[in-house]
C-alpha positions, 0 to 999 in steps of 0.5 A: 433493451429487450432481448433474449435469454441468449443475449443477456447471457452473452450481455452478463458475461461480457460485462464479467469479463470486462470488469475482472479485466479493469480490477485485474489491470487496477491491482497490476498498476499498483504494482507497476507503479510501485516498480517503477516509481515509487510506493505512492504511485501506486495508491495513485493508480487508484485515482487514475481508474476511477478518474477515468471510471468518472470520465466515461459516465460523462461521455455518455452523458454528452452523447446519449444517441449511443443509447441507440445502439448500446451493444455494439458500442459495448462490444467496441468499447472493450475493444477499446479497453483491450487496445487502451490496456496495451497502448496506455501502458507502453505509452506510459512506459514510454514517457520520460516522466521523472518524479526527481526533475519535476522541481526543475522542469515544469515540462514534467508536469505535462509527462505527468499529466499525460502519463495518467491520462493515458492510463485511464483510457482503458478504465474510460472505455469500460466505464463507456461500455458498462454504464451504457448497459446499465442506462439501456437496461430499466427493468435488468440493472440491478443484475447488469451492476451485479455481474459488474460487482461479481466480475470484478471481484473475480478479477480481485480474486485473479490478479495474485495469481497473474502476477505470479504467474506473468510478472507486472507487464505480462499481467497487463497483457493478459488483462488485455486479452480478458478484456478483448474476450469481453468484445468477443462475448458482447459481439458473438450474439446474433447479429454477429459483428465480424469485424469486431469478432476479428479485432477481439481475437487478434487483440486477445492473441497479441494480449496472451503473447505478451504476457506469456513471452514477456519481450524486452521492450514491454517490460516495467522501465524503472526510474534511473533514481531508484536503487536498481538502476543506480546499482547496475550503472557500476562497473562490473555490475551484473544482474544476476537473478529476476523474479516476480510474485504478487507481491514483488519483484525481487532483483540481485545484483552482483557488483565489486561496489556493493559494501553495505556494514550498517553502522560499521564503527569506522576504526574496524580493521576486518576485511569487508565480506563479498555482497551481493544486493537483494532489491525490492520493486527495484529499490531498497537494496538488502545485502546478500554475504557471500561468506560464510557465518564463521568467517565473519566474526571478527567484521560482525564484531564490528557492527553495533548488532554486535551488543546484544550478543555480547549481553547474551552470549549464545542466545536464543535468537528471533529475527523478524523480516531481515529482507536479506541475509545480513542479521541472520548471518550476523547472528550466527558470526556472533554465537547464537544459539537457536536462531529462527528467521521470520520472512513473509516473502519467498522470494527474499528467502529463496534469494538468501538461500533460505536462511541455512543453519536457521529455522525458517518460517514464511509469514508475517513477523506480527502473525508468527508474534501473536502464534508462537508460544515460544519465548527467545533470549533476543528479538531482532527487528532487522534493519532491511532496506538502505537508507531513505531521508526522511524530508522527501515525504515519499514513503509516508504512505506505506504501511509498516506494521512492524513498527506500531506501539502494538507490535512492539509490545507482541515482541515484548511479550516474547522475551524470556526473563532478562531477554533483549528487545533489539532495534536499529534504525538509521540515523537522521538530522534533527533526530526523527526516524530513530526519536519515533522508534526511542517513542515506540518502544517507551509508550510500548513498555509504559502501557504494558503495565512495567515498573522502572521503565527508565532502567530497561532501555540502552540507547546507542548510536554509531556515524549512520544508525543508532541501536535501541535495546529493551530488557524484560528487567532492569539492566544490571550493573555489570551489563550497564559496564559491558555496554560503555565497554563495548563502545568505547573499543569500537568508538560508538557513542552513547545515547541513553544509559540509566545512569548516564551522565551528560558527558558520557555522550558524543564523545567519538563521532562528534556532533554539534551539540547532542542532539540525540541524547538531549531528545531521548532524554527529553521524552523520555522526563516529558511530563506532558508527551502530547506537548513535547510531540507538538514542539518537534520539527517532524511528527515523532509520535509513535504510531499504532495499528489504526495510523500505521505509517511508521515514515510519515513525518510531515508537519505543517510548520515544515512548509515554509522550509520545503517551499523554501528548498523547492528546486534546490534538493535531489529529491522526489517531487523536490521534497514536497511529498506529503504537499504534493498529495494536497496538490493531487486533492485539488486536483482531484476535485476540479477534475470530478467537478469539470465531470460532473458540471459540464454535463449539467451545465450543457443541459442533459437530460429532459429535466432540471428539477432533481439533479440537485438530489441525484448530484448529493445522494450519488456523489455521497454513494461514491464516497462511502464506497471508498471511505470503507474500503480503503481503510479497511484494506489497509487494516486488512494488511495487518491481518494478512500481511502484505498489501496485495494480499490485502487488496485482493482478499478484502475488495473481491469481498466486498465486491462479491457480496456486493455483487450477491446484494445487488441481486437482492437490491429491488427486494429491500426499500431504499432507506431501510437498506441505508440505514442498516448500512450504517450500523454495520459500518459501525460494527465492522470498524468495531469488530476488526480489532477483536478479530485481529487480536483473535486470528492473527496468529492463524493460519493463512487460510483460515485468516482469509476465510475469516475475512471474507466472512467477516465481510460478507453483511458488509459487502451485501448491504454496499451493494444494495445503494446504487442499484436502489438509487437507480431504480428510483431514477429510471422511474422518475428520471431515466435520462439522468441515470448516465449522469448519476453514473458519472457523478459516482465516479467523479465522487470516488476520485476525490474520496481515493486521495481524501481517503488516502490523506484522511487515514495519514492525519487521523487513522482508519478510525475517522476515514470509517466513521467519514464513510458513516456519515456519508451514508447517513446523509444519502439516506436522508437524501434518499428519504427526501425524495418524492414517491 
């Protein structure tokens, strides 16, 4: 494709444009997901760009007379992305796909299907228009790759920004005008094109509207299952307030039916308080107390909350993310003393009035952890959102850093002498949620070097949740007497007690058996853990900071139990969560497979010979690509503190020195790239842990900029493989290079589910050191080829 430096200029920039616009759509759907369905639709928005990423490069693959022309079918394919952003999402908005029905009613697997489908057209049509460039432009691709990398590292860098700004459907409208700006850049070069000049700016006109004005009929529709809906279908219910943020949308509800007292023992004779519920993504309701802290003294006394500060009368108080109001509140009831509230999401705080009476700090609970040099009489890990049953396998792909063996021991470390580690949790059947936090704690406490483990743990349950205490110390005499005290007035039931005897347990709300007791007991005697953690119905092991995923409870041996319940559960996906992302892997291979084969098997391109080693060393790149940068993400949440953040600041990384690697491809041999690649694979998963235990405690700035740096040799040697591999193609084979387009893309589809199923089963560790191997094998691959 020869043309001036005008065209190229307008050739770069669209490409920019088009692929800040996809990645900018990318991390809105995750969003939008999350909203309005549930937290693993949006990880699967990932698969859907890519799915559609991969389709395109088949396309072009079957129509290579579109290379005659590759600028005007560029300018109509981000028409095509601009009009598929839009009309995709009002038809997925549209479909009456419902995750709780798919048990009953196989016609929800076609909504399903289609649902994705029609969210990858827009990634289809950018695949279209860029790999298109990149086949049409031999002596240039590395440049053409480049302002794909760099643009959609902008969009990384945007997307926090519009979502603040425009809300999750706004945001999709603006990426739609982005991507029509894209047309209007390909298209303005002489000779211009009117009518696509048209098409874009009514396009990018109708995008900007709607995202700006936000009309009813194009906001998010939520499932009818999720907790907001559910809440509004009261009588009396009324939404008082709705906002949005990158990371959130927070929704309050002011209803008569709202009564939310976790663990409320059930002979208390106070007056409920007036609530308010505070939503998450539509779901996870937190209350809100309209009342005053003095007022509830005699309800907050009813609540097992109610222990610590009867222990430790007037006590210095943490509370670490409380979502709502409802433990700071209760604090202030029950005497605290200095009370500091720890909320890394504004909104949540504004909602609750900003925590008046408290000091107020907007970070993470981990990140305040590892900066505050105070020591607190109490650190409360509040209990914030409702109660989700364990067997739906539905939240077992969110990251709760709160909850790993790492975080406990830093809210340890923050103890005074004889202060109290404080943890609810909700109760489940057979002991699962609150077996993993008793685990937490214990193996937090044993690797902390303590002596007497046994004689710092208090352990309770009410009819719903279940109270675990931990002491800098021993527990006292005259403490262990308050605490059977305490239960015995409000009818809670003990669990674990140093001294306990077995008849002291399930003696108010009456269980068959004691379950609860017994398996406390049990793991904590365990001479082999490994063993007892085998022989549990769920997976109880406490989780740590490389395998975070605090809600994921599947085991292999409770198949025969979900297939069983199949159809006959009021659950997502009738119970099978964790199965349904197997189902989604296979799904994923015949889908990468049918992208990849049916170009081949149709006979594409001049040459047979070689696509045995374009399909390996292309296929491997896709990958490796993921296989680094979902984990790291991931981790990267941690680091600084909320998944969107994460996804922002570590993929525009990589992207933008991928970008800048790209550039410099041509001036580096294939292997020599490769192989530095894998050793700084290697050393990045190392380095992440010293850089966390380093910087988790600085500030939010400086933690970007720490790790945009620390990324930065990383992301240069990612972008340097593809750019390599193409040039080797459009020497020996340049009608393959759609081909290998396609095959990088089918790859990434199947290593965003594998990836996803990797780091539940064996931690971010193994995901990375896959990735190694991925690369190691493409550039065995590579070194393989003829020169």
């Amino acid at each position: 494709m020869g043309e001036g430096k005008e065209g190229m200029a307008g050739l770069y920039a669209g490409l920019f444009l088009l692929a800040a616009a996809t990645l900018g759509l990318e991390i809105s759907l995750t969003r939008v997901f999350a909203l309005a369905q549930w937290y693993h639709f949006a990880f699967m928005a990932i698969s859907v760009a890519l799915l559609g990423m991969g389709a395109g490069g088949t396309a072009l693959s079957l129509a290579p007379g579109l290379k005659r022309h590759p600028r005007p079918v560029a300018a109509l394919a981000a028409l095509g992305c601009a009009l598929g952003t839009l009309g995709g999402y009002l038809a997925a908005n549209t479909l009456p796909f419902d995750a709780y029905r798919i048990a009953w009613e196989p016609i929800q697997f076609l909504y399903m299907a289609l649902y994705y489908l029609a969210l990858a057209v827009p990634f289809f049509c950018a695949s279209l228009g860029t790999g298109l460039l990149l086949a049409t432009s031999p002596r240039h691709s590395h440049r053409v790759y480049a302002a794909n990398l760099l643009g959609s590292a902008a969009g990384c860098g945007l997307a926090p920004l519009v979502l603040s700004w425009a809300g999750g459907a706004g945001s999709v409208g603006a990426w739609a005008a982005l991507a029509a700006l894209a047309a209007l850049s390909f298209a303005w070069t002489r000779p211009r094109r009117p009518g696509v000049v048209a098409a874009g700016l009514v396009l990018a006109l109708a995008g900007l509207a709607l995202s700006m004005f936000r009309p009813a009929w194009f906001e998010v529709r939520l499932s009818p299952y999720k907790g907001l809906p559910q809440a509004l279908q009261a009588p009396g219910a009324v939404l008082v307030s709705q906002r949005w943020n990158a990371v959130a949308r927070v929704d309050v509800v002011d209803s008569p039916a709202l009564h939310a007292a976790p663990g409320m023992s059930l002979g208390c004779q106070a007056p409920q308080p007036a609530q308010q519920a505070l939503f998450v993504d539509g779901d996870n309701p937190s209350p809100l107390l309209l009342a005053d802290p003095t007022s509830l003294r005699a309800w907050a006394g009813c609540l097992p909350l109610a222990l610590p500060f009867a222990l430790r009368p007037g006590a210095d108080t943490l509370v670490l993310e409380p979502g709502g109001d409802l433990d700071p509140l209760l604090a202030q009831a029950l005497g605290a003393g200095r009370l500091t509230v720890v909320e890394p999401n504004r909104l949540l705080a504004e909602a609750a009035g900003g925590h008046p009476g408290a000091d107020l700090v907007l970070e993470s609970g981990r990140a305040f952890l590892r900066r505050a040099g105070e020591r607190f009489d109490l650190v409360d890990l509040a209990l914030n959102g409702s109660r989700n049953v364990v067997t739906t396998g539905a939240y077992s792909l969110g990251e709760e850093y709160r909850y790993t063996v790492e975080a406990v021991a830093d809210a340890l470390a923050r103890l005074d002498d004889g202060g109290l580690l404080v943890i609810s949790r909700w109760l489940q059947s057979p002991p699962s949620e609150e077996l993993r936090a008793w685990a937490l704690v214990l193996t937090a406490l044993e690797e902390s070097g303590v002596e007497d483990v046994p004689r710092r743990l208090v352990a309770l349950r009410s009819w719903s949740t279940i109270l675990i205490l931990a002491r800098s110390g021993a527990f006292t005499a005259d403490e262990l007497a308050a605490v059977r005290e305490f239960c015995a007035q409000r009818q809670f039931d003990l669990v674990y007690l140093p001294d306990m005897a077995p008849e002291e347990a399930n003696r108010y709300n009456v269980l068959s058996g004691t379950p609860y007791a017994i398996a406390f007991r049990e793991l904590l005697d365990a001479p082999d853990r490994r063993a007892f953690y085998a022989g549990r119905e769920y997976d109880v092991r406490p989780p740590r900071d490389d395998r975070p995923f605090f809600f994921h409870f599947f085991t292999w041996g409770q198949v025969p139990a979900i297939l069983q319940e199949l159809g006959h559960t009021w659950k997502p996906f009738g119970g099978g969560g964790y199965l349904v992302l197997l189902a989604l892997l296979a799904v994923a291979v015949l889908s990468a497979a049918s992208l990849v084969l049916v170009p081949a098997v149709l006979g594409v391109g001049r040459r047979r010979r070689g696509r045995g080693r374009v399909l390996v060393y292309f296929g491997l790149l896709g990958l490796g690509f993921l296989a680094v940068e979902i984990p790291l993400l991931q981790r990267f949440i941690l680091f600084l503190g909320h998944p969107t953040t994460a996804f922002a600041a570590v993929v525009a990384s990589l992207l933008l020195f991928s970008g800048m690697g790209s550039l410099l491809a041509r001036r580096v041999p294939l292997c020599g790239a490769l192989a530095a690649l894998v050793v700084i694979v290697l050393l990045t998963a190392a380095a992440v842990g010293p850089l966390f235990d380093a910087l988790l405690g600085a500030p939010l700035a400086l933690r970007l900029l720490a790790t945009a740096l620390s990324l930065a040799p990383l992301g240069l040697l990612l972008g340097m493989p593809f750019p390599l591999g193409l040039a080797w193609l459009e020497r020996d084979a340049p009608d393959l290079v759609p081909w290998a387009w396609a095959v990088n893309g089918s790859a990434s589809v199947v290593s965003s589910v594998a990836v996803a199923l990797g780091a539940l089963s064996a931690g971010f560790t193994a995901v990375l050191a896959a990735a190694v191997v991925s690369y190691a094998l493409a550039g065995l691959a590579a070194a393989s080829a003829p020169r």
